[in-house]
PDB file as gemmi writes it, atoms N, CA and C in Angstrom:
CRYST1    1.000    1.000    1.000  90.00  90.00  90.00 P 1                      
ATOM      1  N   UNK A   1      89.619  86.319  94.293  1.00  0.00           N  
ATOM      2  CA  UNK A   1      90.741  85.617  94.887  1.00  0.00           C  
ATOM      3  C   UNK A   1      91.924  86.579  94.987  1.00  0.00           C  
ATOM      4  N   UNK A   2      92.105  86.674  95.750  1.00  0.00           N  
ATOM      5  CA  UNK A   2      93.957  87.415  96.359  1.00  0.00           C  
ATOM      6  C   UNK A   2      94.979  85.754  96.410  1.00  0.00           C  
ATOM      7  N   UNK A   3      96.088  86.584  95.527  1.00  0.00           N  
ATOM      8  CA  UNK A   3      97.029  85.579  95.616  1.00  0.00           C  
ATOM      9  C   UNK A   3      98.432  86.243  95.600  1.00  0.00           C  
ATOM     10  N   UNK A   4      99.003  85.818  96.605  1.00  0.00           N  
ATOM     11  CA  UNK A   4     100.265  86.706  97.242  1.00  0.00           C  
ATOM     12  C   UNK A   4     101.607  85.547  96.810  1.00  0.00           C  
ATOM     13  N   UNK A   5     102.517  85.749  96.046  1.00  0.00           N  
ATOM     14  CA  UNK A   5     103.488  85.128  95.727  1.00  0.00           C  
ATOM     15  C   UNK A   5     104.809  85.938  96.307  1.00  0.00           C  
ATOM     16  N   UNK A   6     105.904  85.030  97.134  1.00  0.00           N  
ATOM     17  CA  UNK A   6     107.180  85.448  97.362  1.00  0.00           C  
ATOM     18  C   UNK A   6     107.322  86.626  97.671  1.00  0.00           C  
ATOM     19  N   UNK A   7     106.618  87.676  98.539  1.00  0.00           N  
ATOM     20  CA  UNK A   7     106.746  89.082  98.756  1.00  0.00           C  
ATOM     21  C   UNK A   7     107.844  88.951  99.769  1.00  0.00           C  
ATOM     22  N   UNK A   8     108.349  90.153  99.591  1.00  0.00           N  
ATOM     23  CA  UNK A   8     109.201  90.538 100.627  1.00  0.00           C  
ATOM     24  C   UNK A   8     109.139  91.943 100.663  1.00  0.00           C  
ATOM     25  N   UNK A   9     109.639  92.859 102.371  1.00  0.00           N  
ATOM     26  CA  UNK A   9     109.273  93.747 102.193  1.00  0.00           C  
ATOM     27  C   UNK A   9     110.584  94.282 103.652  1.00  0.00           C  
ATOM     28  N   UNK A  10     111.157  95.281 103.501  1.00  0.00           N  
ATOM     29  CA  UNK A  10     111.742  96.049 104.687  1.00  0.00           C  
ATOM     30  C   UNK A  10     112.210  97.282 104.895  1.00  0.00           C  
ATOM     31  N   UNK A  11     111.828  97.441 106.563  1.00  0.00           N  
ATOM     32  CA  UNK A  11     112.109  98.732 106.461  1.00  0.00           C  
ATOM     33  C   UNK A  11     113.049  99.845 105.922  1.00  0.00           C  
ATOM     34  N   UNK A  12     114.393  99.534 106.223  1.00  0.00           N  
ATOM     35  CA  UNK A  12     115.532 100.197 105.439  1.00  0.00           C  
ATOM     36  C   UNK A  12     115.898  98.818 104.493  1.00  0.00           C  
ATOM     37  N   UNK A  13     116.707  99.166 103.322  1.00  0.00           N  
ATOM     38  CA  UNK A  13     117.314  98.760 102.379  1.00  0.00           C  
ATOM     39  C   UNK A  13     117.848  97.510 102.837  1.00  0.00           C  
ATOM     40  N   UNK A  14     118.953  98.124 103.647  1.00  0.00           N  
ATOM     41  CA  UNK A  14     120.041  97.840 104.222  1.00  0.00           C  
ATOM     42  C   UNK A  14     119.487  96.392 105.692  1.00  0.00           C  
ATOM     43  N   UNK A  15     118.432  96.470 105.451  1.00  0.00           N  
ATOM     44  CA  UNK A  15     118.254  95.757 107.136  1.00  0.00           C  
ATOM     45  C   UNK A  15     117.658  94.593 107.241  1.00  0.00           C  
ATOM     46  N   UNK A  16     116.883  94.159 107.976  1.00  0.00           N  
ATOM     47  CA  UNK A  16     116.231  92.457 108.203  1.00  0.00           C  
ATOM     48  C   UNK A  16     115.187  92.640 107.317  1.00  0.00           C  
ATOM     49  N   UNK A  17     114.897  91.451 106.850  1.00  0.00           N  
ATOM     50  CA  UNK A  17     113.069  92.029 105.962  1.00  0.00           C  
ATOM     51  C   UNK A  17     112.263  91.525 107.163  1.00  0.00           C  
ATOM     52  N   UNK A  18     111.584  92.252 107.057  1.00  0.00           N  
ATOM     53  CA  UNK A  18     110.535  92.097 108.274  1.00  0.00           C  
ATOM     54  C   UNK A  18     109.288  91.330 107.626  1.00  0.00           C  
ATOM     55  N   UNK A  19     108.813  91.045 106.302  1.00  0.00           N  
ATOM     56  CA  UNK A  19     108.557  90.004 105.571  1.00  0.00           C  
ATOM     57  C   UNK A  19     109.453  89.532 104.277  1.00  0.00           C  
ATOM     58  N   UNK A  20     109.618  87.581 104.642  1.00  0.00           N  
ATOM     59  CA  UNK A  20     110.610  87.417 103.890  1.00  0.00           C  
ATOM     60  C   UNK A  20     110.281  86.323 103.261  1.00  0.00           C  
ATOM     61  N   UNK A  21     109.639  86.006 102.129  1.00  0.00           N  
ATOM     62  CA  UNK A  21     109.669  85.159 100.858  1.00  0.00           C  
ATOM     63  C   UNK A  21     108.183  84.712 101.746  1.00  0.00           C  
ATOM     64  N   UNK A  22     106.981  85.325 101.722  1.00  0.00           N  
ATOM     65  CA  UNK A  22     105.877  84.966 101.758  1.00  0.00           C  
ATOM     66  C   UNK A  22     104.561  84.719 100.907  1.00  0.00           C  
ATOM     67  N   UNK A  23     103.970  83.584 100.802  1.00  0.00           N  
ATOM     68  CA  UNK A  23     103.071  83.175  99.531  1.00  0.00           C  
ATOM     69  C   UNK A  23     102.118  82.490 100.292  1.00  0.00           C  
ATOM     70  N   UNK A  24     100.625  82.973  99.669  1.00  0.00           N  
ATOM     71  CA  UNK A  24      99.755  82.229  99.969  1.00  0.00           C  
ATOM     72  C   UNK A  24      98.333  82.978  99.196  1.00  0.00           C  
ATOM     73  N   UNK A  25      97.121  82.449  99.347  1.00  0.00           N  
ATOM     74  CA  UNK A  25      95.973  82.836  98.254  1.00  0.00           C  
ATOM     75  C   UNK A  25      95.153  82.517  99.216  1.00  0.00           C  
ATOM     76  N   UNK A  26      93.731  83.610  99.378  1.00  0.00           N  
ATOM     77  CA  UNK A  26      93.109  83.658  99.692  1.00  0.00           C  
ATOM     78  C   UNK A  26      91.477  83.512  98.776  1.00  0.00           C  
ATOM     79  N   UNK A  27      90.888  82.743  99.027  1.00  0.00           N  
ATOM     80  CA  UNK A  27      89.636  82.383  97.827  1.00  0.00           C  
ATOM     81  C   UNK A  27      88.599  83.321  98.555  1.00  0.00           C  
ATOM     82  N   UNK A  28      87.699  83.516  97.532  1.00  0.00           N  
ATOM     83  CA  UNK A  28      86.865  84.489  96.911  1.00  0.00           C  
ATOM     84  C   UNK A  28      85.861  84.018  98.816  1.00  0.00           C  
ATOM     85  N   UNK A  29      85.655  84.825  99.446  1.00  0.00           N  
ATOM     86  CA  UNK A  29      84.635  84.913 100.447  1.00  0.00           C  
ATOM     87  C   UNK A  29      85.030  84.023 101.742  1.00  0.00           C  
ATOM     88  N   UNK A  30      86.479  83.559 101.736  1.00  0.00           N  
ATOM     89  CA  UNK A  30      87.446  83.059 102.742  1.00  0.00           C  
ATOM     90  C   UNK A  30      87.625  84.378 103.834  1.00  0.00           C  
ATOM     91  N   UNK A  31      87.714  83.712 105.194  1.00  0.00           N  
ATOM     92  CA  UNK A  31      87.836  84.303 105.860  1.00  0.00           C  
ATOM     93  C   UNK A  31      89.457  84.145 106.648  1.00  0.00           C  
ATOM     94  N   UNK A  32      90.306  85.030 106.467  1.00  0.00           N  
ATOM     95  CA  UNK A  32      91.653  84.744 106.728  1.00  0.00           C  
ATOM     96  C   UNK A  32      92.140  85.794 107.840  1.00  0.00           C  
ATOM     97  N   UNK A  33      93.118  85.232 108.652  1.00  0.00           N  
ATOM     98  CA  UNK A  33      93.778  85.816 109.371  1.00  0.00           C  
ATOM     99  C   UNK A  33      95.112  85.571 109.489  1.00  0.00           C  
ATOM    100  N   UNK A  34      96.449  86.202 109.769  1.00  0.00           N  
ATOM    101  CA  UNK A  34      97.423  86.157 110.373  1.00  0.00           C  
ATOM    102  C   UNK A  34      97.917  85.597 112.055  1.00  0.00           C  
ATOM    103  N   UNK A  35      98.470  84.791 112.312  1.00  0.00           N  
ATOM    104  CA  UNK A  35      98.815  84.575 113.670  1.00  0.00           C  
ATOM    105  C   UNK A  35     100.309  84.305 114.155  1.00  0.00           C  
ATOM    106  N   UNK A  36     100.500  84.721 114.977  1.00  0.00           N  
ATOM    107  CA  UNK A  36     102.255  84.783 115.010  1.00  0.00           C  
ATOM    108  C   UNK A  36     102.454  85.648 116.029  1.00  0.00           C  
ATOM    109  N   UNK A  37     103.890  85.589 116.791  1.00  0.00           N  
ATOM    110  CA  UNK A  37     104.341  86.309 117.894  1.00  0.00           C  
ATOM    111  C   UNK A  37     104.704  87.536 117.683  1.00  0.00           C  
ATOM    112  N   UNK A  38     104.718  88.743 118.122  1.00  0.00           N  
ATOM    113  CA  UNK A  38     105.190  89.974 117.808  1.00  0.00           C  
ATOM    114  C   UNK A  38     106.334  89.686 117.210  1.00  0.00           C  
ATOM    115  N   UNK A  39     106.718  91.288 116.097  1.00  0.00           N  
ATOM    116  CA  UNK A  39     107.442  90.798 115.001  1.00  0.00           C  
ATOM    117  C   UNK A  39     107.778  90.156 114.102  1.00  0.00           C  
ATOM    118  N   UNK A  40     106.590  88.862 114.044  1.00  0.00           N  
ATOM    119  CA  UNK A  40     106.639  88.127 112.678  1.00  0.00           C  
ATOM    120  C   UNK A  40     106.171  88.499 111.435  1.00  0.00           C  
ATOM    121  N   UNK A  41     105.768  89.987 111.664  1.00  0.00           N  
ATOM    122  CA  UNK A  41     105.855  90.461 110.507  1.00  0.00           C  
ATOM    123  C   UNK A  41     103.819  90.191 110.144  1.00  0.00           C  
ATOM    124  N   UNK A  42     103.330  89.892 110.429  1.00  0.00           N  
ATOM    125  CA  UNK A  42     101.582  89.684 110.491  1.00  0.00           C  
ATOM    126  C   UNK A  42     101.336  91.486 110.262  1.00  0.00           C  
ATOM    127  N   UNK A  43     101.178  92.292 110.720  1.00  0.00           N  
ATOM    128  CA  UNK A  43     100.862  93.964 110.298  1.00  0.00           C  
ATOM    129  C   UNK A  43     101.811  93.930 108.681  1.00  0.00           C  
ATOM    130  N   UNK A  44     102.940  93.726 109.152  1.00  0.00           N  
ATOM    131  CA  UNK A  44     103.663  94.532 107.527  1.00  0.00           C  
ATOM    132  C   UNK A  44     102.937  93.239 106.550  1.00  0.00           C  
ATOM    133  N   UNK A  45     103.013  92.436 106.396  1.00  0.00           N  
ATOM    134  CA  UNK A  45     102.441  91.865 105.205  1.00  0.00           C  
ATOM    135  C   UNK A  45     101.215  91.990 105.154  1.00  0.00           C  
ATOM    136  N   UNK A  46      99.844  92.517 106.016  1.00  0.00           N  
ATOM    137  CA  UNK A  46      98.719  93.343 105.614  1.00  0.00           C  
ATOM    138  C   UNK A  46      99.261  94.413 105.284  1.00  0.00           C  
ATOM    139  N   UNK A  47      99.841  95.256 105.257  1.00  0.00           N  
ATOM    140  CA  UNK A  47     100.485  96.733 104.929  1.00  0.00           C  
ATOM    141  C   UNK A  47     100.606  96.240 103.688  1.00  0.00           C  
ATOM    142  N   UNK A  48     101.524  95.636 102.993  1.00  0.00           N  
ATOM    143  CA  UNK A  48     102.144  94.958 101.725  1.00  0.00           C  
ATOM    144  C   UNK A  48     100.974  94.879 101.446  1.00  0.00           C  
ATOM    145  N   UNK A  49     100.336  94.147 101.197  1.00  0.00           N  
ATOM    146  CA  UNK A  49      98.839  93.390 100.684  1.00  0.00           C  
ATOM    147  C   UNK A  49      97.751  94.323 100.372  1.00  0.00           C  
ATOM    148  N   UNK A  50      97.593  95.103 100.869  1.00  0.00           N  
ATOM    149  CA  UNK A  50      96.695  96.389 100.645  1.00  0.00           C  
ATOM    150  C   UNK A  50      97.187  97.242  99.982  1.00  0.00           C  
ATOM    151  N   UNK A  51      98.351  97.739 100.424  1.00  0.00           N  
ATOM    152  CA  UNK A  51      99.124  98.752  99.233  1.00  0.00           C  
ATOM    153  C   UNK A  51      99.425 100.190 100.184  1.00  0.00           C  
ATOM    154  N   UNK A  52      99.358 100.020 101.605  1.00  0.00           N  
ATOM    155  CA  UNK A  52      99.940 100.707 102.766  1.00  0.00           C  
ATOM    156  C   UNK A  52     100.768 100.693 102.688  1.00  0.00           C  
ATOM    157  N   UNK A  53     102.434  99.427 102.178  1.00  0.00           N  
ATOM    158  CA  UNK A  53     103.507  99.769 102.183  1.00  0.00           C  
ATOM    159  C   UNK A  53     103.670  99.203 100.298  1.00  0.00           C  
ATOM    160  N   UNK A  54     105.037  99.819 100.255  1.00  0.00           N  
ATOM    161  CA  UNK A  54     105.234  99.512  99.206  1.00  0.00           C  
ATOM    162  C   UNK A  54     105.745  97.768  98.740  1.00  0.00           C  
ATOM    163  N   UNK A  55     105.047  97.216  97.814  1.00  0.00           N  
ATOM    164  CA  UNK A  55     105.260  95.543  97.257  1.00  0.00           C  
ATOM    165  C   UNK A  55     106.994  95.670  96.666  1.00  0.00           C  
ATOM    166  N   UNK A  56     108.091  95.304  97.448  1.00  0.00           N  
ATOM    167  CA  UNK A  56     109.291  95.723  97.093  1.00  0.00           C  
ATOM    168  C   UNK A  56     109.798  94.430  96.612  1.00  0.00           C  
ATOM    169  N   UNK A  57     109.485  93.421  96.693  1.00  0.00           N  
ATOM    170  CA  UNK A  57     109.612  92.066  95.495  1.00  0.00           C  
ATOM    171  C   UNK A  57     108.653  91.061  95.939  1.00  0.00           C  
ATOM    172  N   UNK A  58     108.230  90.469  94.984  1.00  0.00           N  
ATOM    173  CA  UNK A  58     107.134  88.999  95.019  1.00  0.00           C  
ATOM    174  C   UNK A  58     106.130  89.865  94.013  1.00  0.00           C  
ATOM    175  N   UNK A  59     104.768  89.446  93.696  1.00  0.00           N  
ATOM    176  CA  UNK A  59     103.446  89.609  93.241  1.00  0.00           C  
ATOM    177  C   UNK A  59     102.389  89.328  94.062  1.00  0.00           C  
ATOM    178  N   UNK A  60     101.623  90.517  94.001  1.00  0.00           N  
ATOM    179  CA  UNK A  60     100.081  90.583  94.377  1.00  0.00           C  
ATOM    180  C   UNK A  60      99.233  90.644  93.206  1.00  0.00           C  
ATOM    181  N   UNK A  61      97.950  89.546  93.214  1.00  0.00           N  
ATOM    182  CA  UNK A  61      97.176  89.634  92.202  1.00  0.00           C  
ATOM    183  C   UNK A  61      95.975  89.536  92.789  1.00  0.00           C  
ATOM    184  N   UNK A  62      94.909  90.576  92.572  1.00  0.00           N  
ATOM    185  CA  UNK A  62      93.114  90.282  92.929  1.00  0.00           C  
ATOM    186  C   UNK A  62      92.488  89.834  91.726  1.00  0.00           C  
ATOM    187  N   UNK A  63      92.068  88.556  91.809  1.00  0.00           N  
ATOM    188  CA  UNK A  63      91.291  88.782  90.935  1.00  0.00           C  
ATOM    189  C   UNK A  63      92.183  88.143  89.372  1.00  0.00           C  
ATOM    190  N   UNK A  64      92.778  87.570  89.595  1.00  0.00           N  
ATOM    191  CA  UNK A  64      94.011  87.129  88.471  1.00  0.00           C  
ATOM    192  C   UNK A  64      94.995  88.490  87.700  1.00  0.00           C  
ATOM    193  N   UNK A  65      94.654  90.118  88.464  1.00  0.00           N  
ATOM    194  CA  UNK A  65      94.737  90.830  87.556  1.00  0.00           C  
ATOM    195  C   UNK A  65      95.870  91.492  88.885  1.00  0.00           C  
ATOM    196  N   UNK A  66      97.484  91.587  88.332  1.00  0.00           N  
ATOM    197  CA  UNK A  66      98.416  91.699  89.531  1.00  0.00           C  
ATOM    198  C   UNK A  66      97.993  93.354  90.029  1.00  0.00           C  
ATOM    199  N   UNK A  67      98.424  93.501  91.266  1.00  0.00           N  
ATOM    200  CA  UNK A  67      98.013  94.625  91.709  1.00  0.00           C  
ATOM    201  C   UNK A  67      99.242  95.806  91.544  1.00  0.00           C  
ATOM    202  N   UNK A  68      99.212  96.771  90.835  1.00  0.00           N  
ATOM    203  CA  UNK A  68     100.445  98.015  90.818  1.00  0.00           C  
ATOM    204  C   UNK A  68     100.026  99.353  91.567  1.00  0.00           C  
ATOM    205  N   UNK A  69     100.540  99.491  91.950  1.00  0.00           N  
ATOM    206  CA  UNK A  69     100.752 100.706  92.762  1.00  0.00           C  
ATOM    207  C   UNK A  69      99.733 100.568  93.902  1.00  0.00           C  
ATOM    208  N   UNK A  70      99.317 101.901  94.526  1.00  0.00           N  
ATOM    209  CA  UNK A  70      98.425 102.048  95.544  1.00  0.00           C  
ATOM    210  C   UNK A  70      96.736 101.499  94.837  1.00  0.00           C  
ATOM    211  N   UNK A  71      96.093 100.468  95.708  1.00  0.00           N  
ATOM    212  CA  UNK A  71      95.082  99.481  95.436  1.00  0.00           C  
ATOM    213  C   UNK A  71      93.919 101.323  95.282  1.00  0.00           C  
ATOM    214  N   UNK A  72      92.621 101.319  94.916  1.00  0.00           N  
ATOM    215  CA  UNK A  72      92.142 102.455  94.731  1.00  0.00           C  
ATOM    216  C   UNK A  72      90.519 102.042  95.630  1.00  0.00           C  
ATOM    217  N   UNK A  73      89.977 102.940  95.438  1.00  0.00           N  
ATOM    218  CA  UNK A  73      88.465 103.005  96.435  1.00  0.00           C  
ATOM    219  C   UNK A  73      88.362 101.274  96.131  1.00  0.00           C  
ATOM    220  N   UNK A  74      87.895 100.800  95.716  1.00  0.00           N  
ATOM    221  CA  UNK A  74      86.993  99.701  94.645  1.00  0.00           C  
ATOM    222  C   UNK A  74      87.695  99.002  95.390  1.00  0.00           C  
ATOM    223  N   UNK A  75      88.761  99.047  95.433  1.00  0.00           N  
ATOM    224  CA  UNK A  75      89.834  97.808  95.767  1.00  0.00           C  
ATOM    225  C   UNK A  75      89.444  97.762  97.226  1.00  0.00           C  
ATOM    226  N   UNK A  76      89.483  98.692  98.140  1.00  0.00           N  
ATOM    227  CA  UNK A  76      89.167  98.886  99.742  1.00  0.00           C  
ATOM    228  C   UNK A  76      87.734  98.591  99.747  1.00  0.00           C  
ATOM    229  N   UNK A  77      87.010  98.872  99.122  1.00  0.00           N  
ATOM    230  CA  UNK A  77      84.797  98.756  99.352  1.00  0.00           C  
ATOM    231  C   UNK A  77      85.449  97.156  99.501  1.00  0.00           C  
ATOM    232  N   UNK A  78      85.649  96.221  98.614  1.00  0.00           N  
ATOM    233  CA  UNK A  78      85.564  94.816  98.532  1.00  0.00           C  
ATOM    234  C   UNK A  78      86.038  94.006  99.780  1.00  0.00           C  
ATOM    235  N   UNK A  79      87.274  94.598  99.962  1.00  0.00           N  
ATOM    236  CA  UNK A  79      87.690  93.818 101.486  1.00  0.00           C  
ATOM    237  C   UNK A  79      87.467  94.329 102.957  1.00  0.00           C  
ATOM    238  N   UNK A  80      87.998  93.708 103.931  1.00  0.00           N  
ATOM    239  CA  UNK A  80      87.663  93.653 105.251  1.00  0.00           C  
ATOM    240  C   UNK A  80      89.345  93.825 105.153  1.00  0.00           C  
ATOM    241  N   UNK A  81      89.609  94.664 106.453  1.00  0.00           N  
ATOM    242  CA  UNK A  81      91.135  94.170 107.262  1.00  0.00           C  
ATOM    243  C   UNK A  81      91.438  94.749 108.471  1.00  0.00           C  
ATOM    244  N   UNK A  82      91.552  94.239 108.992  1.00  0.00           N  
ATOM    245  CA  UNK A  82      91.805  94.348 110.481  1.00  0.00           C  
ATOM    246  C   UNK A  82      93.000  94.460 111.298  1.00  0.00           C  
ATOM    247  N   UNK A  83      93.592  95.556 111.669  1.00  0.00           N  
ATOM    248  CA  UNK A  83      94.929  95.465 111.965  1.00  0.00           C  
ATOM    249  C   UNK A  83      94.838  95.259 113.601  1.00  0.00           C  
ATOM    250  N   UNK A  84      96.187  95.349 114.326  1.00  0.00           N  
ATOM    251  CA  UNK A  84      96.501  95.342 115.712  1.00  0.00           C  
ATOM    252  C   UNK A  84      95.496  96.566 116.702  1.00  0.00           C  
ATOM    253  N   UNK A  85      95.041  96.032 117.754  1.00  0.00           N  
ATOM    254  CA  UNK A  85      94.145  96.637 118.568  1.00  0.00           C  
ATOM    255  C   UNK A  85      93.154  97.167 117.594  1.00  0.00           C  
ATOM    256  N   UNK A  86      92.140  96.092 117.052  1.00  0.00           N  
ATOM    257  CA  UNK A  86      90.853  96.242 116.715  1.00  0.00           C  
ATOM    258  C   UNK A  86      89.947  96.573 118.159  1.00  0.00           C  
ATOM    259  N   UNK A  87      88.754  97.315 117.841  1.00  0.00           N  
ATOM    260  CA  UNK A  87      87.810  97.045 119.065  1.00  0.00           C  
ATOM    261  C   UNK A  87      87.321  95.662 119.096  1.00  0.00           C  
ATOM    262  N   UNK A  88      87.242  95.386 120.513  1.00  0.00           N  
ATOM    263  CA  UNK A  88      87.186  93.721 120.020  1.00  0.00           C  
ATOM    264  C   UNK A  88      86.306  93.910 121.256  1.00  0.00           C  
ATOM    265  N   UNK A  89      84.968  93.330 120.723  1.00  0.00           N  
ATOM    266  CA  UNK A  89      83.585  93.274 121.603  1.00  0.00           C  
ATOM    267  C   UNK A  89      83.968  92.199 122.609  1.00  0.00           C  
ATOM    268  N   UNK A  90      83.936  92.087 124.142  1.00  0.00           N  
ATOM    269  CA  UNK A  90      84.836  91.188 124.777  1.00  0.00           C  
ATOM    270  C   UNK A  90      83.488  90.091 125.154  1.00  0.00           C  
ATOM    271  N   UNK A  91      81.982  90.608 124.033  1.00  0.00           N  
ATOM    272  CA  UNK A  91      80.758  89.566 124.437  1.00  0.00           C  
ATOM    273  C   UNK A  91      80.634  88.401 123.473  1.00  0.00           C  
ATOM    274  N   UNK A  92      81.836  88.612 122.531  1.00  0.00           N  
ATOM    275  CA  UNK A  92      81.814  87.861 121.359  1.00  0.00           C  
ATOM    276  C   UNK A  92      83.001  87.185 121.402  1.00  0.00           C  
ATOM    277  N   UNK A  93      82.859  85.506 120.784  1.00  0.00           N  
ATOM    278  CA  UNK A  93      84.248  84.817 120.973  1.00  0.00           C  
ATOM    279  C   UNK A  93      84.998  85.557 119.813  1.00  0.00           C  
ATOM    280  N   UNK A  94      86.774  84.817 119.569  1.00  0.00           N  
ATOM    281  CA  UNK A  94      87.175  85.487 119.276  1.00  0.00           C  
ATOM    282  C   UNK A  94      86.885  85.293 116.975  1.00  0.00           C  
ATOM    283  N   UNK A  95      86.532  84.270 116.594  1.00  0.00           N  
ATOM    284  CA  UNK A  95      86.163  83.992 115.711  1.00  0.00           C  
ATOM    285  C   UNK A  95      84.604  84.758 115.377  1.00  0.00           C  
ATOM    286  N   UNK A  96      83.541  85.353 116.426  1.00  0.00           N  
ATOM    287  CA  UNK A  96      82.732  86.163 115.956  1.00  0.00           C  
ATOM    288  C   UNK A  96      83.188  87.315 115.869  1.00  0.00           C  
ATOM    289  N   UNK A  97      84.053  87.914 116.731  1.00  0.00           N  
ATOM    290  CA  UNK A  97      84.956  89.246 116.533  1.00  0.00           C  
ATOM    291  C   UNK A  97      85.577  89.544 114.810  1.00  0.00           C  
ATOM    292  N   UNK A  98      86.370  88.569 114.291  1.00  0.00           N  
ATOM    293  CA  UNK A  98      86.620  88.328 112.944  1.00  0.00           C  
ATOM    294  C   UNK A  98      85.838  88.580 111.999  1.00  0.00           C  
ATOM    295  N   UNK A  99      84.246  87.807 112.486  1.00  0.00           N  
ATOM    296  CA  UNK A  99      83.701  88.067 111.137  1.00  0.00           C  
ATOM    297  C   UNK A  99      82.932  88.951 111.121  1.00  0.00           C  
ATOM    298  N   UNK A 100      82.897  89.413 112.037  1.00  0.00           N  
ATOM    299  CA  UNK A 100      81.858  91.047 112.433  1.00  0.00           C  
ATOM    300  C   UNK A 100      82.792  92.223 111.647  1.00  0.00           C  
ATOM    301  N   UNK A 101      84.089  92.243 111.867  1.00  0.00           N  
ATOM    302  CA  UNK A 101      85.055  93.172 111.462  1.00  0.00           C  
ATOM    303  C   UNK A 101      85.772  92.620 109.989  1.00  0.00           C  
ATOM    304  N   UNK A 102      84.875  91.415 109.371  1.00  0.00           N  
ATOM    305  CA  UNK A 102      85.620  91.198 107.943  1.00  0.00           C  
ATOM    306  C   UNK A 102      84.612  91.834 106.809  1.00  0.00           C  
TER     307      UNK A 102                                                      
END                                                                             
């Protein structure tokens, strides 16, 4: 289980959070995605979540066990993630695309 409490995350210090007070848990063999209009922030909170950007307030936990610093091999073998302009087989709907690439 991934369970994401109150993260927030932005580019400069000083500026908009480009994710702002986001929480939610993903169960053990769930298949999840992000959806939202450009700029809602869907890439940076996979960035956050993996350990691509830095967790600058809230908690990430896999596994009940919180996640610190950069996630390591073990941590990447286990999941799937899929960022913006995946190859996306155009013979497959868009929910087989997902689980081919999770």
């Amino acid at each position: 289980m991934i369970e994401v409490k109150n993260i927030y995350h932005s580019y400069n210090k000083n500026d908009v959070y480009a994710v702002n007070d986001v929480s939610f848990t993903i169960e053990k063999g769930e298949i999840f995605g992000f959806l939202g209009p450009s700029g809602a922030g869907k890439t940076t909170t996979q960035g956050v979540l993996v350990g691509l950007l830095d967790l600058q307030q809230g908690d990430v936990s896999i596994d009940g066990k919180p996640r610190e610093g950069r996630p390591d091999k073990a941590f990447f073998n286990r999941i799937g993630v899929g960022f913006e302009r995946p190859n996306v087989y155009k013979k497959l709907t868009g929910l087989d695309n997902l689980k081919f690439h999770a």
